[in-house]
C-alpha positions in Angstrom: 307.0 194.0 186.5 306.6 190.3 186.5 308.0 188.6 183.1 304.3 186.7 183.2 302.8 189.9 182.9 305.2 191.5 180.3 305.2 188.8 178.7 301.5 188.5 178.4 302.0 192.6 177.5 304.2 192.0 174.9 302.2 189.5 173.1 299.3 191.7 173.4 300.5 194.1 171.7 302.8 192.3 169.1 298.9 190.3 168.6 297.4 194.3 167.4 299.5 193.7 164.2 297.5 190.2 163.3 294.5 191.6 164.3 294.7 194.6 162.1 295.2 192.2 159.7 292.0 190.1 160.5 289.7 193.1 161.5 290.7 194.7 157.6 290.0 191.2 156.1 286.4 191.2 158.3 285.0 194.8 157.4 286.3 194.3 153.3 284.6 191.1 153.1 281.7 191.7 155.1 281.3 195.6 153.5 282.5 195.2 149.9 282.4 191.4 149.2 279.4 190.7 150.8 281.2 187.8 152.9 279.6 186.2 156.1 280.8 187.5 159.0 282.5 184.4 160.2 283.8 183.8 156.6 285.5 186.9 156.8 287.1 186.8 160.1 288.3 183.5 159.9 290.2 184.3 156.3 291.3 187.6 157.8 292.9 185.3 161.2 294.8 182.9 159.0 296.6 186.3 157.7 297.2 187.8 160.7 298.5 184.5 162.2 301.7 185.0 159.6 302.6 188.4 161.3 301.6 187.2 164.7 304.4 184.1 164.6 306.8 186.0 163.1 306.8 188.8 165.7 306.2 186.6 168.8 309.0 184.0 167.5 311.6 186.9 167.6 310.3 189.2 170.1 307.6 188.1 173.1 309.8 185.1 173.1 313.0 185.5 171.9 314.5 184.6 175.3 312.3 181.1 175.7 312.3 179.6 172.6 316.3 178.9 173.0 317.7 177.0 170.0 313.9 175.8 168.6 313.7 176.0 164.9 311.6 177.4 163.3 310.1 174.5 162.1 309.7 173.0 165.4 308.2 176.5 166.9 305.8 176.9 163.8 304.7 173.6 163.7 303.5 173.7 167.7 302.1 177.7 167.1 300.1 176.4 164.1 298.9 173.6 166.0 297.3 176.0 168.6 297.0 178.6 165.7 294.9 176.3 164.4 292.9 175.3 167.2 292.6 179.0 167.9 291.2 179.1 164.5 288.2 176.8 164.8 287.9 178.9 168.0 286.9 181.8 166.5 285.1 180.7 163.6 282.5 178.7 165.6 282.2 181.7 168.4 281.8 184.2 165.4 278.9 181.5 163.8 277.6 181.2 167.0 277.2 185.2 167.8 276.5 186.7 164.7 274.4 183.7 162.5 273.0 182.1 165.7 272.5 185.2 168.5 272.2 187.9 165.7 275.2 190.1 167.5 276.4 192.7 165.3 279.3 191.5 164.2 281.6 193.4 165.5 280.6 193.3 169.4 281.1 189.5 168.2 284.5 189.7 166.9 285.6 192.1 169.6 284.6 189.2 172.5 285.8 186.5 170.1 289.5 187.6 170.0 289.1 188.4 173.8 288.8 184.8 173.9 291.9 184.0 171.7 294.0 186.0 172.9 293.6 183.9 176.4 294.4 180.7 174.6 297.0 182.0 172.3 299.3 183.0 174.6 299.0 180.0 176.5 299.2 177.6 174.3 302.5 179.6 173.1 304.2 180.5 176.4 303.6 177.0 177.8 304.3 174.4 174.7 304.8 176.2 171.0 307.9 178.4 172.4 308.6 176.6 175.7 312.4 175.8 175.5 313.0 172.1 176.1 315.3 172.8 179.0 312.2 174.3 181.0 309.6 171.3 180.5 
């Protein structure tokens, strides 16, 4: 298998932990808080992002990152984290206050989305070990 692709893999699947996280935070605030949608889900990513840079720092990249620190690696993953962030807020807004989606179809195309510029923005600059650039 190409390292791109298992790569990609890993981070996929190391990424089902945050989203547990976000997809609890959505349906407990949307269900039993009475939250907006968006509200909910972008709370719900900022948790799941912990997990998510955690896992990827020592496992889906373990082997690129090299001698980064942390601080250096979490400061570049929050950048994109962040980005990522706005990212699915405003697509959640869009679909669910805007289009009237339900909003899970919404949240289910939304982290479609993120997950593309996630592991992009981490394989190619937040973990990218200086010696590759």
């Amino acid at each position: 298998m190409p390292k791109l692709l298992k790569q990609f893999l890993t981070f996929a699947a190391v990424g089902l932990c945050g989203t547990g996280i976000q997809y609890l935070v959505l349906w407990l605030g949307v269900e039993f808080l009475t939250m907006k949608a968006a509200l909910a889900s972008g709370i719900g990513y900022l948790l799941g992002s912990v997990a998510n840079y955690l896992l990827n720092y020592f496992f889906t990249f373990k082997d690129q990152h090299g001698q980064k620190s942390h601080r250096e690696a979490a400061a570049k993953f929050y950048t994109i984290a962040g980005l990522g962030w706005l990212l699915n807020t405003a697509l959640m807004v869009l679909f669910v206050e805007y289009l009237h989606w339900a909003y899970w179809p919404a949240q289910l195309l939304t982290t479609a989305i993120g997950l593309v510029w996630n592991f992009a923005g981490s394989r190619w600059w937040a973990f990218r070990h200086p010696a590759s650039a």
